[in-house]
PATORMI-696268 format. One record per residue (C-alpha): residue number from 1; residue in three letters; y negated, z negated, x negated. Coordinates in steps of 0.05 Angstrom, whole numbers, plus 5000, padded with zeros to 4 digits. Example, Ala and Ser with C-alpha at 12.3 -4.5 7.8 and 13.67 -1.06 7.14 Angstrom:
BEGIN
(1; 'ALA'; (5090; 4844; 4754))
(2; 'SER'; (5021; 4857; 4727))
***
This chain:
BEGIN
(1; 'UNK'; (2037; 7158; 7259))
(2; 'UNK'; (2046; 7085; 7289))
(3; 'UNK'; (1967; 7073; 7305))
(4; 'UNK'; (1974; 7155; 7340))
(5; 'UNK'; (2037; 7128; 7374))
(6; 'UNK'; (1995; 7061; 7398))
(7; 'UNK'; (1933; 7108; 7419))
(8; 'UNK'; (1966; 7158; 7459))
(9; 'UNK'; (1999; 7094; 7494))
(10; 'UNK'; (1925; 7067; 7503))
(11; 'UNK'; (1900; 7116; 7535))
(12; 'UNK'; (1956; 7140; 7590))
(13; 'UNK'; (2003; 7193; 7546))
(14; 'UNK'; (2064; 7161; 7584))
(15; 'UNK'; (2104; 7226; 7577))
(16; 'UNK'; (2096; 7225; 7495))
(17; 'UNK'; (2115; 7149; 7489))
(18; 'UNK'; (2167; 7151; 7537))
(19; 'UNK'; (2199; 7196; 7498))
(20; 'UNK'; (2192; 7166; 7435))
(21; 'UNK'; (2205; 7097; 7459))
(22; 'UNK'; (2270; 7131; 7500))
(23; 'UNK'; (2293; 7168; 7447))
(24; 'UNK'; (2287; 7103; 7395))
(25; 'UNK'; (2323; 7058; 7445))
(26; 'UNK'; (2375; 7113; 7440))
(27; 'UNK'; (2398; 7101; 7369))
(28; 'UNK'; (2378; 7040; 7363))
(29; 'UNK'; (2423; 7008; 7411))
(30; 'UNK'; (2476; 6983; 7365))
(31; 'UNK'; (2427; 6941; 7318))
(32; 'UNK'; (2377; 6920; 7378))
(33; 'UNK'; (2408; 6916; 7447))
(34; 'UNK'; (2362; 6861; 7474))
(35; 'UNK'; (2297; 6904; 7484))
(36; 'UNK'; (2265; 6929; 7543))
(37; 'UNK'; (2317; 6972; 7578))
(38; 'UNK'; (2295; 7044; 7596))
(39; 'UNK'; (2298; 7023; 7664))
(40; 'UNK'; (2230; 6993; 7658))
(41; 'UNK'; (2201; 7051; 7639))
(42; 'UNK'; (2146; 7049; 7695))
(43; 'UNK'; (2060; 7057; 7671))
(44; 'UNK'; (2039; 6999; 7710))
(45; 'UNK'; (2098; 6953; 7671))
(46; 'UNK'; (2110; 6975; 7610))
(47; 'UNK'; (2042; 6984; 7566))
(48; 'UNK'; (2051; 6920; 7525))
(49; 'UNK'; (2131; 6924; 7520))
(50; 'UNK'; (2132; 6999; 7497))
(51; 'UNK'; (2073; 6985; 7444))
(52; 'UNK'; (2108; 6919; 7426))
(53; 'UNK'; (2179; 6962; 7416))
(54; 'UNK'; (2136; 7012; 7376))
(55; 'UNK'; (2107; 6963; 7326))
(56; 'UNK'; (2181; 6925; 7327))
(57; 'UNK'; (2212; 6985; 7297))
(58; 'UNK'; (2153; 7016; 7250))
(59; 'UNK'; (2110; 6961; 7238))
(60; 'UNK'; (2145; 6898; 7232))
(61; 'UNK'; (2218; 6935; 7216))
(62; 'UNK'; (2257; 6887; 7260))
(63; 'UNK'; (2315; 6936; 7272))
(64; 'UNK'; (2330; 6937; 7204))
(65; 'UNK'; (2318; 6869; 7188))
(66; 'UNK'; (2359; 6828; 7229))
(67; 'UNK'; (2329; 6765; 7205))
(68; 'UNK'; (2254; 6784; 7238))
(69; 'UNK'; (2294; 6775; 7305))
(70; 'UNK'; (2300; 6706; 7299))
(71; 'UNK'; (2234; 6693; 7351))
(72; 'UNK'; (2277; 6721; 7404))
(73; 'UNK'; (2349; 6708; 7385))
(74; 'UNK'; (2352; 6641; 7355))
(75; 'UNK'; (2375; 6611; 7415))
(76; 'UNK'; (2326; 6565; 7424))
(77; 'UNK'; (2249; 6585; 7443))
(78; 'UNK'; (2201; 6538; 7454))
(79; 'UNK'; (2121; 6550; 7474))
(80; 'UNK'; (2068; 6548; 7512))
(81; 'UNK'; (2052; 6596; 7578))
(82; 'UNK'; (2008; 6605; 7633))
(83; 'UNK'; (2043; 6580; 7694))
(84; 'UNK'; (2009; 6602; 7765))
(85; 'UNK'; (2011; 6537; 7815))
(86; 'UNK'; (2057; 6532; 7872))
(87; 'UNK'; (2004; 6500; 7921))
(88; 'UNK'; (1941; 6501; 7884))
(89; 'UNK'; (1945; 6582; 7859))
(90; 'UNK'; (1922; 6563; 7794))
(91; 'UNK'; (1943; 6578; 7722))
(92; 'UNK'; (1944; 6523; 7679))
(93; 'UNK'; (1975; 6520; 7614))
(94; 'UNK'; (2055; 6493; 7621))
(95; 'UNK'; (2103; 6477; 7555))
(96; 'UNK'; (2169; 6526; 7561))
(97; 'UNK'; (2238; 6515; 7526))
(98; 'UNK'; (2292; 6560; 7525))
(99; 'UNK'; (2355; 6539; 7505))
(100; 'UNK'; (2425; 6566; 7497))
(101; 'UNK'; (2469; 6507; 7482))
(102; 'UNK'; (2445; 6477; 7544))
(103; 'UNK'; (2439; 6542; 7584))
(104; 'UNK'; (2371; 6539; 7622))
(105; 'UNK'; (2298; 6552; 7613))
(106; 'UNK'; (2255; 6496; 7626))
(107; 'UNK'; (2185; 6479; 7645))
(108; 'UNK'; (2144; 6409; 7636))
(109; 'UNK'; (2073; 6397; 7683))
(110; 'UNK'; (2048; 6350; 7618))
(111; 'UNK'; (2063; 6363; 7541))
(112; 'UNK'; (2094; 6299; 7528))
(113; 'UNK'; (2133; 6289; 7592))
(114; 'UNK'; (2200; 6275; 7571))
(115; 'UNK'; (2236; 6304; 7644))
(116; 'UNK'; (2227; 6374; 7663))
(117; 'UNK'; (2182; 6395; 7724))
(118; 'UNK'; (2247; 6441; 7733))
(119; 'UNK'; (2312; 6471; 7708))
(120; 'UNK'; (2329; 6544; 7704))
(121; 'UNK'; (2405; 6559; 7691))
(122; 'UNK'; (2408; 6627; 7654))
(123; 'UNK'; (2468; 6652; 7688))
(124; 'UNK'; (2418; 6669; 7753))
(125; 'UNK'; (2357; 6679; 7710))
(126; 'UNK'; (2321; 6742; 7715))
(127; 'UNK'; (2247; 6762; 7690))
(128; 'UNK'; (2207; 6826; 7707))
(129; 'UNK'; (2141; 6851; 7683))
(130; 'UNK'; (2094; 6853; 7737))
(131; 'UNK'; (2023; 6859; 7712))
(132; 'UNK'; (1995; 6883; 7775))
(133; 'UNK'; (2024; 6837; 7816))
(134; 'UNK'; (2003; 6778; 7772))
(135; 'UNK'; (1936; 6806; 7754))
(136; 'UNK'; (1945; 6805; 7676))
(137; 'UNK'; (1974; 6859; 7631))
(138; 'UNK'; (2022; 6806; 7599))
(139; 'UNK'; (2043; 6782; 7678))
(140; 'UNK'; (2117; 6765; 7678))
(141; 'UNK'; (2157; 6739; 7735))
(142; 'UNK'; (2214; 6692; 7726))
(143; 'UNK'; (2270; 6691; 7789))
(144; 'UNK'; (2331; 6638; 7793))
(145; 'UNK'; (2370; 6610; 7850))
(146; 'UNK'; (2363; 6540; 7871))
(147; 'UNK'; (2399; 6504; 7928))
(148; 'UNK'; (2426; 6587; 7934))
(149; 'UNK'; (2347; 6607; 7942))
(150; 'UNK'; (2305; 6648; 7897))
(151; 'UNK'; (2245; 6617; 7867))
(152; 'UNK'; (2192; 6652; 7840))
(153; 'UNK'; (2149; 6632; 7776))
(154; 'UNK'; (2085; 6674; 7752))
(155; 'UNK'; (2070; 6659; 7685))
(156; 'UNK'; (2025; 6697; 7623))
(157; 'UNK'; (2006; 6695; 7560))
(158; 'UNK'; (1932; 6724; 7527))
(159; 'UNK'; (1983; 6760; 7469))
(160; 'UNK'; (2019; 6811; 7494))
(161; 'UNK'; (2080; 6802; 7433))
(162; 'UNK'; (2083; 6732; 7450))
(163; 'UNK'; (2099; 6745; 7520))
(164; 'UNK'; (2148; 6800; 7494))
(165; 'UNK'; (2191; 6759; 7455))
(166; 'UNK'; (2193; 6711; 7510))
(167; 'UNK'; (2214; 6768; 7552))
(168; 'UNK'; (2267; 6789; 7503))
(169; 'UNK'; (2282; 6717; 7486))
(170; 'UNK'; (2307; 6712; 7563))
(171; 'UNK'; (2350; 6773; 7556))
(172; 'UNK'; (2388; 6743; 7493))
(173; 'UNK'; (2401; 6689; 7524))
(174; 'UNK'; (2424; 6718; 7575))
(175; 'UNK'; (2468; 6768; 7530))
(176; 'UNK'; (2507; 6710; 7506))
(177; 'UNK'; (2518; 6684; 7566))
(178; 'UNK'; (2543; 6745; 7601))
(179; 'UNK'; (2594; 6747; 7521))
(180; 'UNK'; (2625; 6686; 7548))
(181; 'UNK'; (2627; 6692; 7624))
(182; 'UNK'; (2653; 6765; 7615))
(183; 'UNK'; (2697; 6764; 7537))
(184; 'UNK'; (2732; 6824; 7550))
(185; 'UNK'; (2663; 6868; 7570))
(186; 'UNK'; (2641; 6915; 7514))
(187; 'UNK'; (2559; 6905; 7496))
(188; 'UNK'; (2546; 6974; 7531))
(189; 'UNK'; (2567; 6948; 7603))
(190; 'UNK'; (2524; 6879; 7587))
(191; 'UNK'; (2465; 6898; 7568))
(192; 'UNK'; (2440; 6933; 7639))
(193; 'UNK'; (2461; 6860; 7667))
(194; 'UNK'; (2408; 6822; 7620))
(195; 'UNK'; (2354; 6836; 7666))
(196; 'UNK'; (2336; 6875; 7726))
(197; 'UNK'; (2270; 6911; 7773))
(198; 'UNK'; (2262; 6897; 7838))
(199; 'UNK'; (2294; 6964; 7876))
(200; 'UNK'; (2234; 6956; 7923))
(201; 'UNK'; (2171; 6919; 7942))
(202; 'UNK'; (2122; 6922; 7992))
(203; 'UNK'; (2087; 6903; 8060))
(204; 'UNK'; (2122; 6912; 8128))
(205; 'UNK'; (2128; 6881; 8200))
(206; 'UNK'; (2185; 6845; 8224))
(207; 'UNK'; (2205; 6812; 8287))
(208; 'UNK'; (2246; 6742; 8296))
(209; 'UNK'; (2325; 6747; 8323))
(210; 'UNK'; (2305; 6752; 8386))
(211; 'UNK'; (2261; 6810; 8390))
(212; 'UNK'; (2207; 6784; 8425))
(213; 'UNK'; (2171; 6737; 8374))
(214; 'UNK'; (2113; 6794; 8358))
(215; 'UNK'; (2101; 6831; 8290))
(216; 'UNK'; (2083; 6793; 8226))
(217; 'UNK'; (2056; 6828; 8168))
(218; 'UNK'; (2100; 6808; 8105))
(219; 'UNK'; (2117; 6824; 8031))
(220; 'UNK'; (2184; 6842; 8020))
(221; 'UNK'; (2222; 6845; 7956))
(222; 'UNK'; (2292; 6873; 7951))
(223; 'UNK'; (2331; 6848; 7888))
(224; 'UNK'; (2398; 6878; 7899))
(225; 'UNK'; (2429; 6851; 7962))
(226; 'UNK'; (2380; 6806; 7967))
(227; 'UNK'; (2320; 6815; 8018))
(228; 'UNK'; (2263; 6772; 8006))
(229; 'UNK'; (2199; 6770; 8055))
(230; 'UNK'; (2141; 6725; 8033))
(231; 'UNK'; (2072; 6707; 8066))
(232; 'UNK'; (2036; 6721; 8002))
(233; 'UNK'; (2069; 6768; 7941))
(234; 'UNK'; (2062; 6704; 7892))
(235; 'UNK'; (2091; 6657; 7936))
(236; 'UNK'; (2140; 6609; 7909))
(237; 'UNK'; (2195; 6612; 7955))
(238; 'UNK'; (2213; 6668; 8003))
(239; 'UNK'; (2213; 6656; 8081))
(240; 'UNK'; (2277; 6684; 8089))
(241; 'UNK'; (2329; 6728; 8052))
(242; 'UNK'; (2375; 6779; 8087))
(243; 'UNK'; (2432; 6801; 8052))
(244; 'UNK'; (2452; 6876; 8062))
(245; 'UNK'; (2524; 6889; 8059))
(246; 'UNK'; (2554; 6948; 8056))
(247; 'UNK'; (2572; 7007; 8107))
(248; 'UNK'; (2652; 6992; 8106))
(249; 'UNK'; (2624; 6920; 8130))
(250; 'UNK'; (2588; 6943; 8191))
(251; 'UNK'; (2522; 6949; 8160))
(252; 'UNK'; (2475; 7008; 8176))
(253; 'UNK'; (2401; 7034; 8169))
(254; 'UNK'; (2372; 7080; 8223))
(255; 'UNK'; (2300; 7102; 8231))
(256; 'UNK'; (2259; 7076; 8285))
(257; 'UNK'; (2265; 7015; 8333))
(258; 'UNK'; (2297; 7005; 8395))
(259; 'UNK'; (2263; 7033; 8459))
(260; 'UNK'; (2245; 6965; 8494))
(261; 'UNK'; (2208; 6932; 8426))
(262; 'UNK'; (2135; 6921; 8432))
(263; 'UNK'; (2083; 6885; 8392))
(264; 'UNK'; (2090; 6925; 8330))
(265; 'UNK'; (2017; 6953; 8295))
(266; 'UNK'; (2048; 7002; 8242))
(267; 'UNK'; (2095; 7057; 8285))
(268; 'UNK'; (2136; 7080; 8230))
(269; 'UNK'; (2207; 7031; 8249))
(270; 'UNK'; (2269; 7019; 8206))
(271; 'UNK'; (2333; 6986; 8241))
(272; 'UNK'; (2387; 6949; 8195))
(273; 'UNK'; (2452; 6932; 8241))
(274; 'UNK'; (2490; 6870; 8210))
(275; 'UNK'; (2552; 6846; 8236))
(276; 'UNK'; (2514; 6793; 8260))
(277; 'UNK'; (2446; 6821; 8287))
(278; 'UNK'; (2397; 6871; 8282))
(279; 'UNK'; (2334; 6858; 8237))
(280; 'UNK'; (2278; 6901; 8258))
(281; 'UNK'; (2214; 6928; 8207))
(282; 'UNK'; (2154; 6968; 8215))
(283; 'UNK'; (2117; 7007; 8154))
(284; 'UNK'; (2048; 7028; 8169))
(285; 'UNK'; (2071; 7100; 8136))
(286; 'UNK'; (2115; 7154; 8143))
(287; 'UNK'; (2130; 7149; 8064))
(288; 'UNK'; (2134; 7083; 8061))
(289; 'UNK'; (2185; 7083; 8116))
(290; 'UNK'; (2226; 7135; 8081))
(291; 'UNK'; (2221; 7101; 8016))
(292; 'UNK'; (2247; 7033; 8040))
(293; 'UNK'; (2308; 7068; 8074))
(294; 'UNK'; (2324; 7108; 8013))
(295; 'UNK'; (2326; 7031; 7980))
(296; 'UNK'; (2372; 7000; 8043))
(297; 'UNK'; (2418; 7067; 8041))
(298; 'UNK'; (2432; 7061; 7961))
(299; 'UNK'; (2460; 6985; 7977))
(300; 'UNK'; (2493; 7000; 8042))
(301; 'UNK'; (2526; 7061; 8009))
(302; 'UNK'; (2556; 7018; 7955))
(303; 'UNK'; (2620; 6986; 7959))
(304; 'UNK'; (2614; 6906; 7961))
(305; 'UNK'; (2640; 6870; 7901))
(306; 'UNK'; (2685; 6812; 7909))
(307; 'UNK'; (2636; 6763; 7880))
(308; 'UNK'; (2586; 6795; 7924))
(309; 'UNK'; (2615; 6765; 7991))
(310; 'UNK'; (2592; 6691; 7974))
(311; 'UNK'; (2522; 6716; 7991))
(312; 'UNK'; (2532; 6737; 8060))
(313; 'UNK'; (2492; 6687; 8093))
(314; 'UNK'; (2422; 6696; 8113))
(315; 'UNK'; (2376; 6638; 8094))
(316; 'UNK'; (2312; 6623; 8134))
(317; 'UNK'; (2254; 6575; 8097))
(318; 'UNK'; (2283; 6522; 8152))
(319; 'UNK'; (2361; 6528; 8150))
(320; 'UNK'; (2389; 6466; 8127))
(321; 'UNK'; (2404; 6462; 8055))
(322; 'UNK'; (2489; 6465; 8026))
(323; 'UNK'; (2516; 6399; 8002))
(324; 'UNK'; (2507; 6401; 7923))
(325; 'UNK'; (2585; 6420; 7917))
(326; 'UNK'; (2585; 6476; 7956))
(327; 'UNK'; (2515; 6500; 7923))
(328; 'UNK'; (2547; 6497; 7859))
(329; 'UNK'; (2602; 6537; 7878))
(330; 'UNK'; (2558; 6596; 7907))
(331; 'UNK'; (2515; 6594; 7844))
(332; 'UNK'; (2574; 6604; 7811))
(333; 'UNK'; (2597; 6668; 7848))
(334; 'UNK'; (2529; 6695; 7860))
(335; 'UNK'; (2527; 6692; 7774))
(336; 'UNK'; (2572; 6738; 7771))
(337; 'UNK'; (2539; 6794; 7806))
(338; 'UNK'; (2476; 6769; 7770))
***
């Protein structure tokens, strides 16, 4: 049954293992919260993390023996990966440690450096498979905030359970922390927190603040609030971020653009109104266009969290960066909401 299971995986039955692998998650919640969510139940994600969960509950039995977790919930994880280069666009093999007790993931450029090329707190650490993006089945991307930014890292790994439990590993980690920030939360309400999708991503236009600038083609990436637009999909950093607030603040989405704008290529215009200005986009389709304000409305729509207002600002690639103090204190609240 488990090879069958594996085989109709293999060869695009995403209706039969998605109901299996739903169905599983189902009752198996209690003993194994940290998997995969259902929420990443999309074909071009989820081949290795579905077959993985498969063979994690009939192969290797790890539901019912809680000590074959320990690769992902020991606290501590420590490995090699294939990290893409900032600059350079290359992958070159980069040692990993995960660890609780000092609550970050790190990443060293040489095996025996002894200081990390950098520092990941888990409390805004999120990872997402993105196999398409990255241009390997086992592609993952790792997000956190620095100086209140969001830095990207592309990394892979040539066995797909390895990169799992890394995956999963992350999530734990991130279980424990949300236990601690949040003691009075039942396991339920954490467990959709671990780790999250991007709600949207794709290429549009946009214009500068003062409308006159021209068109630039760029990728965008909403997480949450938070939207991203980058020169390249696997850039490190993004441009800018705009935050979108919510309607009871002042923020709406209308289709089209303003009469007067010129020097857009793709026709089909979307118009977000901010308390502070208007940020103007252009998809080159009609769907795309309706599929990117369908994303805007479900934010706008949403009442804004307390925690939520500390990310208000909008950053640009040049504004200057927050004294360390008051960076600390927005990581802090953004957490939170994390």
């Amino acid at each position: 049954m488990l090879e069958y299971i594996v085989w109709r995986l293999r060869r695009g039955h995403w209706y039969f293992c998605k109901t299996e692998f739903s169905a599983g998650l189902r009752h198996s919640v209690s003993t194994f919260p940290l998997f995969p969510a259902s929420s990443l139940l999309l074909p071009s994600q989820v081949l290795n993390s579905i077959e993985q969960w498969i063979r994690a509950k009939y192969e290797r039995q790890e539901f019912i023996h809680i000590e074959k977790q320990e690769p992902y919930s020991a606290g501590y994880r420590e490995g090699f990966l294939w990290k893409r280069g900032r600059d350079n666009g290359q992958f070159l093999s980069r040692k990993f440690i995960l660890s609780e007790r000092e609550g970050a993931l790190k990443y060293f450029n040489k095996q025996d450096a002894k200081e990390p090329k950098a520092i990941m707190r888990i409390q805004t650490l999120n990872a997402t498979f993105q196999p398409a993006k990255i241009g390997n089945p086992c592609g993952l991307q790792i997000t956190y905030l620095r100086d209140n930014s969001t830095r990207n890292i592309f990394v892979y790994h040539e066995d797909s359970k390895e990169m799992v439990d890394w995956f999963t590993a992350i999530r734990a980690a991130r279980f424990h922390y949300q236990k601690v920030a949040f003691p009075g939360a039942n396991d339920e309400d954490l467990v959709p927190r671990l780790t999250r999708n991007f709600m949207k991503e794709g290429y549009m236009e946009k214009t500068g603040p003062r409308h006159t600038e021209g068109f630039k083609k760029r990728w965008f990436t909403m997480d949450d609030r938070r939207l991203m637009y980058f020169k390249d999909p696997l850039d490190a950093y993004a441009r800018g971020e705009v935050f979108i607030g919510s309607k009871e603040n002042s923020y709406t989405v209308v289709s089209g653009l303003p009469p007067s704008i010129q020097g857009y290529h793709w026709k089909y215009g979307i118009t977000i109104e901010t308390p502070d200005r208007k940020f103007l986009f252009a998809c080159e389709t009609e769907a795309e266009q309706k599929d990117w304000i369908a994303a805007f409305q479900r934010v706008v729509n949403r009442p804004m969290m307390p925690q939520e207002y500390a990310g208000t600002q909008t950053h640009s690639r040049h504004r200057k960066k927050l004294s360390k103090s008051e960076s600390e204190k927005l990581t802090v609240s953004l957490s939170l909401c994390s």
